[in-house]
C-alpha positions in Angstrom: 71.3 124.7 83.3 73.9 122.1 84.4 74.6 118.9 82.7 74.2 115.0 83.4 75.6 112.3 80.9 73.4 108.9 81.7 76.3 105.8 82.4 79.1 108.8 84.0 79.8 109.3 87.9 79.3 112.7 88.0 79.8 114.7 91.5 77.1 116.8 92.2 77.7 119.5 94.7 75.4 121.6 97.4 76.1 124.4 99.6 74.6 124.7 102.7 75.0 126.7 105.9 75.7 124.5 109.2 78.9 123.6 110.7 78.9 119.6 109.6 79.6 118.6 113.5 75.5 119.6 114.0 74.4 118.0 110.7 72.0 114.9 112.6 70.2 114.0 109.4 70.6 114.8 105.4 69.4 113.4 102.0 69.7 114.3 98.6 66.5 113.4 95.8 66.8 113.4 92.6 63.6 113.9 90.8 62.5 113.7 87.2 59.2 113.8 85.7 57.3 114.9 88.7 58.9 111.5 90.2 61.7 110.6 92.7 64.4 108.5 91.1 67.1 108.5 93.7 67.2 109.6 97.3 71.1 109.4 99.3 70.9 110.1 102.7 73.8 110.5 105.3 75.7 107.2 105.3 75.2 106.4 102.0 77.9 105.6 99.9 77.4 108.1 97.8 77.6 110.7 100.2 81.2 111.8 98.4 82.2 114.3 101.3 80.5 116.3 104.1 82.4 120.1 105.6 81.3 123.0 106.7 79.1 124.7 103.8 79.2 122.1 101.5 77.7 118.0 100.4 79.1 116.3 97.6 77.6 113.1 96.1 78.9 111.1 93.6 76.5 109.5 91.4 76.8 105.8 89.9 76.8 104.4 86.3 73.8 102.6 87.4 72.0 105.4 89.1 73.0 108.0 86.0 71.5 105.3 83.8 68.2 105.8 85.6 67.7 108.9 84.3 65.8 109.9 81.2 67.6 111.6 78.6 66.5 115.0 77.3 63.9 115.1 80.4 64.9 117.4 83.3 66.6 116.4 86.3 65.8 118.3 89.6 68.2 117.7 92.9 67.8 119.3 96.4 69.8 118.9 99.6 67.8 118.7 102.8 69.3 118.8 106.2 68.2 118.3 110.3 70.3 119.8 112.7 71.4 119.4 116.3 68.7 122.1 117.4 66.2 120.6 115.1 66.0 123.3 112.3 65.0 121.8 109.0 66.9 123.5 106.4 66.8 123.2 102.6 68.5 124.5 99.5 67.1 125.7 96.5 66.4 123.0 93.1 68.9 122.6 90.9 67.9 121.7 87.5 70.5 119.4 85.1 70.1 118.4 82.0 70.2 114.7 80.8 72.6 113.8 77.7 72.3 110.6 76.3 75.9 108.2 75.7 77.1 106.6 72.9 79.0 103.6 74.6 76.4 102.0 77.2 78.8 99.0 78.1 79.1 99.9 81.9 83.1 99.9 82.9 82.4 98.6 86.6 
């Protein structure tokens, strides 16, 4: 299982299998507990970077900080394209580390 540290900005990647031209629509959700926490959808800020095969968010200090530690953190990658077809990847599951220093540095 991969790992999350509540208060870092860590970049959390997806591959996926359309040519980024045809991508019309996109979001990310982050769930824990049976309950959404955050959702980043195309234009976000967070949206790190966009290319044929592969998304890349960046997470905040804020939105890290949402998280529980030591609960489970599931994240999928959802996509429209062009010709309509819904496409999405499988769950990835992360692990949620607590900090020691919460004093956020932005």
């Amino acid at each position: 299982m991969k790992s999350i540290y509540r208060g870092t900005t860590p970049l959390i990647k997806f591959t996926h299998p359309f040519d980024y031209q045809y991508i019309t629509k996109l979001s990310v959700t982050f769930t824990q507990d049976g309950k959404e926490i955050i959702k980043i959808k195309l234009g976000d800020s967070e949206l790190y970077s966009i290319e044929n095969g592969l998304v890349v968010v960046e997470l905040t200090e804020e939105e890290t900080n949402k998280f529980k530690h030591n609960f489970p953190v599931d994240a999928q990658l959802k996509i429209k394209n062009l010709d309509g077809e819904i496409w999405v990847s499988d769950v990835e599951h992360y692990t949620v580390h607590r900090i020691l220093d919460t004093e956020s540095f932005n």
